[in-house]
C-alpha positions in Angstrom: 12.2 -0.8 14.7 13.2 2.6 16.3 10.2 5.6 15.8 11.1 9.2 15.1 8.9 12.1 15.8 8.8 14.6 12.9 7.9 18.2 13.5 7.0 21.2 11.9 9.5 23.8 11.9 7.3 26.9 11.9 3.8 27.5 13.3 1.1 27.8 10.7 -1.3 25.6 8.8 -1.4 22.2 7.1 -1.8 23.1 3.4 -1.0 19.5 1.8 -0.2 16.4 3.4 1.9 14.6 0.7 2.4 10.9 1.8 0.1 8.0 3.3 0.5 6.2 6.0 2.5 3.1 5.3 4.5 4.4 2.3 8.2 4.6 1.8 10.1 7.7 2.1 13.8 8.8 1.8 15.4 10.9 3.8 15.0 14.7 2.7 11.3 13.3 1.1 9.0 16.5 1.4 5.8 14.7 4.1 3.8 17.8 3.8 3.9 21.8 3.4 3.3 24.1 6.1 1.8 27.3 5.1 2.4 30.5 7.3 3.0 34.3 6.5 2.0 33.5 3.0 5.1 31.1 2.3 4.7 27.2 2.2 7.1 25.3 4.0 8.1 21.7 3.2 8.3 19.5 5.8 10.5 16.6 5.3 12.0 13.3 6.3 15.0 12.9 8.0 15.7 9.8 7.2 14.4 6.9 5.6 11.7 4.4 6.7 7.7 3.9 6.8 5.3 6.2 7.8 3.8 5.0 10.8 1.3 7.9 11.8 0.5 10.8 9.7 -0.7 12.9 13.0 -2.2 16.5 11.2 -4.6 16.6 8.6 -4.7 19.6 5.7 -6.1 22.7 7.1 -5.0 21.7 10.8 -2.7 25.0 12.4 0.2 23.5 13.9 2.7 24.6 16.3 6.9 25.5 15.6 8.5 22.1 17.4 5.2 19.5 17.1 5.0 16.6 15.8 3.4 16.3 12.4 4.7 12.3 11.6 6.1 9.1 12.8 8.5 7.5 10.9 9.5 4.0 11.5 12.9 3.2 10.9 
């Protein structure tokens, strides 16, 4: 199975993680919301598969480009 790095497309902090590790997800599935200058921010799948590694936790501040997820596909 190939792994995919998901990353957060703005810098700012984890305000809800919304999956587990190990569930399904489709592709455009929101994994968490970002929050930063006020706004939140989904997050989401590119494409379908497991969640291998949730790697952020809410309240963590993340960077634009990092890797939030690992989806297996």
């Amino acid at each position: 199975m190939a792994e995919h790095d998901v990353v957060s497309s703005v810098t700012g902090v984890v305000f809800e993680v919304a999956v587990a590790e190990g569930g399904l997800v489709a592709a455009g599935d929101t994994l968490l919301v970002v929050e930063s200058m006020k706004m939140e921010i989904p997050v989401a799948a590119p494409s379908a598969g497991r969640i291998a590694r949730i790697l952020v936790a809410a309240g963590d501040g993340v960077d634009e480009g990092q890797p939030v997820a690992i989806i297996e596909e």
